[in-house]
C-alpha positions in Angstrom: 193.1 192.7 15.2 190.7 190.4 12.9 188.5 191.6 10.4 185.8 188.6 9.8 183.7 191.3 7.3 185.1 192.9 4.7 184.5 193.8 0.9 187.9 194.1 0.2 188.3 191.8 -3.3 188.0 194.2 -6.5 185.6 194.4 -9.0 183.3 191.1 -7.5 180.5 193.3 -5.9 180.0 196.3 -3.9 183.1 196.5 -2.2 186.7 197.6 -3.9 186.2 198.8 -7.2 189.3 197.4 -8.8 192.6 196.5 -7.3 194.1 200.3 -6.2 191.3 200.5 -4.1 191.3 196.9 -2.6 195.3 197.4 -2.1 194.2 201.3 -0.5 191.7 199.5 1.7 194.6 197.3 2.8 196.9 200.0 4.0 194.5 201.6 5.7 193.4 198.3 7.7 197.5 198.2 8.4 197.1 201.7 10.0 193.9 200.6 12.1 195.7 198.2 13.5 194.0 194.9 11.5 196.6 192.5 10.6 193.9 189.5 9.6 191.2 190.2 7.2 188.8 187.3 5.8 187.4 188.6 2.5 183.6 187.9 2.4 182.6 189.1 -1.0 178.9 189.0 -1.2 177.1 185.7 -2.2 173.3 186.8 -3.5 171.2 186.9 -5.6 172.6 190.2 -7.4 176.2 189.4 -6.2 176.8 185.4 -7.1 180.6 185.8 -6.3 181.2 181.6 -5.8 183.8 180.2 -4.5 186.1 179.6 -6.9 186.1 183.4 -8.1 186.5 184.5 -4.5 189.7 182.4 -4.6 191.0 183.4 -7.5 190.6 187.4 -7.0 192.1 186.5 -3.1 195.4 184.9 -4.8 195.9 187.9 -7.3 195.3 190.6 -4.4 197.4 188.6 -2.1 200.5 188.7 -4.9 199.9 192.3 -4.8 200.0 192.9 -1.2 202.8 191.2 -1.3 204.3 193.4 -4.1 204.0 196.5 -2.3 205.0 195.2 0.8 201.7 195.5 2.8 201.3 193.2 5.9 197.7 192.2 5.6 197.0 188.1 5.5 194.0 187.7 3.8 191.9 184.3 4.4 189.2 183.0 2.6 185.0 183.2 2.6 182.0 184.9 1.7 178.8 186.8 3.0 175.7 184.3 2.2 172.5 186.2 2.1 169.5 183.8 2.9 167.4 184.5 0.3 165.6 181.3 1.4 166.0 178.0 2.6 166.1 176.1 -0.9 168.5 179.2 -1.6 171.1 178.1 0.9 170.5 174.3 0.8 171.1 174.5 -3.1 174.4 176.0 -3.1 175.6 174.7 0.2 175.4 171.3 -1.4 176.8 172.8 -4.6 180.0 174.1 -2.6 179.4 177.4 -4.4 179.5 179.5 -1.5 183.2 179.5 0.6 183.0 179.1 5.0 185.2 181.7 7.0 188.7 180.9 6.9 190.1 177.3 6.1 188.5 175.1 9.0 185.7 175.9 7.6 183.6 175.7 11.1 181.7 179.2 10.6 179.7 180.8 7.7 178.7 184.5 8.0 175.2 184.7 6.8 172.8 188.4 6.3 168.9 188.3 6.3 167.1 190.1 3.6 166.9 193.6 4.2 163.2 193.4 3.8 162.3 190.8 6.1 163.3 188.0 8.1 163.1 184.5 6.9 161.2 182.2 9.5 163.2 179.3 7.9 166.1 180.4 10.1 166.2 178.8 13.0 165.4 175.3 10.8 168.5 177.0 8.2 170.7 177.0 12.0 169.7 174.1 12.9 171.2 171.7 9.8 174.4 173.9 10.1 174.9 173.3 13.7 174.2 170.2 12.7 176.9 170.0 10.5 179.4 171.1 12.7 179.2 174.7 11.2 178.5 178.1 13.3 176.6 180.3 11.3 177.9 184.1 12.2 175.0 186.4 11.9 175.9 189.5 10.0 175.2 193.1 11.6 172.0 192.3 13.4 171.8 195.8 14.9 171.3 197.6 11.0 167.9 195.0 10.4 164.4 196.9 11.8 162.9 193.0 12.8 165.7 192.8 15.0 165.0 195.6 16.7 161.3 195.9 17.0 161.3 191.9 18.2 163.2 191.8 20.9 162.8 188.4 21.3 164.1 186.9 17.6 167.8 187.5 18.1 168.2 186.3 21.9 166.2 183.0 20.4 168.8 182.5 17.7 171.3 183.2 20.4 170.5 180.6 22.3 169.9 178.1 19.4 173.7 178.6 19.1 174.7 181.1 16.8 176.9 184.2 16.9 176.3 187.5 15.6 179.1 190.2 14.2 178.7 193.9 14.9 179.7 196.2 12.9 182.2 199.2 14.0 180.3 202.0 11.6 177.1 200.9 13.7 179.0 201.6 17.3 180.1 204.8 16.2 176.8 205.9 14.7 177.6 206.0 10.9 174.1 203.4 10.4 172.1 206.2 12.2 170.9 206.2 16.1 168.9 203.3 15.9 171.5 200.6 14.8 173.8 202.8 17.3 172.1 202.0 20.2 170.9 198.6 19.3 174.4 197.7 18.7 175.6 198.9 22.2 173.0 196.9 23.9 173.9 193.6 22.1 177.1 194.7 23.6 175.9 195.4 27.4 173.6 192.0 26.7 176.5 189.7 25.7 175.0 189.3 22.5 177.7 190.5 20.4 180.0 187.4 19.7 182.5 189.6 17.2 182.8 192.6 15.3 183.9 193.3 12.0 184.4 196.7 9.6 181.8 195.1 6.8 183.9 198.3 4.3 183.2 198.4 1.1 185.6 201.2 -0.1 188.0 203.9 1.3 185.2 206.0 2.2 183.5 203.4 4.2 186.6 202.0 5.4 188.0 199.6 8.1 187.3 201.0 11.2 188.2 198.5 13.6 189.5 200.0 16.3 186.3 202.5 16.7 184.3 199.6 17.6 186.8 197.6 20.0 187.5 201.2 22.0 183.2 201.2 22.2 183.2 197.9 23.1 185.5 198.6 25.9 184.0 201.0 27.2 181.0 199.0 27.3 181.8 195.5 28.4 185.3 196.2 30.0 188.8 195.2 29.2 188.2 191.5 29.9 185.5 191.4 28.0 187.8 192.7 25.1 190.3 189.5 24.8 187.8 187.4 25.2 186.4 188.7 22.1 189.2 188.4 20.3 189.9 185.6 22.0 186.7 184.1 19.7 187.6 186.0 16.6 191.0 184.0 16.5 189.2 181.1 16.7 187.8 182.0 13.7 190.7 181.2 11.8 192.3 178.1 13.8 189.1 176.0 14.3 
């Protein structure tokens, strides 16, 4: 399995606190079942982590994998957070922020937790543009999703794809990104899923949410899924 969401790089924001637990987090994907993970450290404005650093800290944790032997390939990229339009425009013509993967075709982007920003669809539209997917991050967890049911399906249709998080599925975000979750499922609106852990207490879970989405959508739907998440990674 691929991991497209994880905190896993030490000491860079909220994830791993230093390398023990980055590596710990790694053994524990192993066990899931995970054998990709692309790091997206956060990319904010309370968690800068650019591009460069994210590289750096993803060479020294990959020589440690290495080092003790654990089978996880790491790839490259970051969690963007549109804090606004001039936010995102600055820095993506900076190159401060790093893409999923090396193809560089998808960038996972997050809302603000306190609202949604209407320059989103206008934010979609230049990457689309651009040849880039953006890869909207755990939809189901934000309340504007949820109480317009109309704002995701739009985006949807504008062409981007969303990642749902395995601790939503199996009801660790509460009842309401549970079962908002599950319908993106039942509605073909969930394009990928992802762990988003930040430690070994909110660890990778993959495989909770793939047996959910399963159940849901159906075998098929399953490897067609991951089918996408591959892609991912050889774009």
């Amino acid at each position: 399995m691929i991991d497209i969401h994880c905190h896993i790089l030490p000491g860079v924001d909220d994830g791993a606190k230093d390398l023990a637990e980055a590596v710990a987090m790694a053994r524990i994907a192993y066990e899931d079942g995970i054998r990709d993970i692309v790091v997206t450290p956060h990319f904010n404005s309370v968690y800068m982590t650019t591009a460069d650093t994210m590289r750096r800290k993803l060479d020294e944790l990959r020589t440690e994998l290495d080092r003790q032997r654990v089978a996880i390939r790491l790839h490259p990229g970051n969690e963007l957070r549109i804090e606004s339009k001039a936010f995102v425009e600055r820095h993506a013509a900076r190159g401060s922020f790093a893409y999923l993967g090396t193809p560089a075709k998808f960038l996972l982007m997050e809302e603000r937790w306190t609202d949604y920003d209407p320059d989103t669809p206008e934010i979609v539209a230049r990457l689309l543009d651009a040849g880039v997917t953006p890869v909207i991050a755990h939809p189901e967890r934000h309340f504007f999703f949820r109480e317009n049911p109309e704002l995701l399906p739009t985006l949807i249709e504008q062409g981007i794809w969303t990642q749902v998080s395995a601790d939503s599925l199996v009801g660790n975000f509460g009842a309401e990104a549970r079962e908002y979750g599950r319908k993106l499922i039942l509605d073909g609106h969930a394009h990928t899923l992802a762990t988003d852990a930040h430690n070994v207490t909110r660890r990778p879970n993959l495989s909770a949410g793939m047996a959910v989405f399963e159940e849901l959508a159906g075998a098929g739907a399953r490897a067609e899924l991951e089918v996408r998440m591959r892609s991912i990674l050889e774009a």
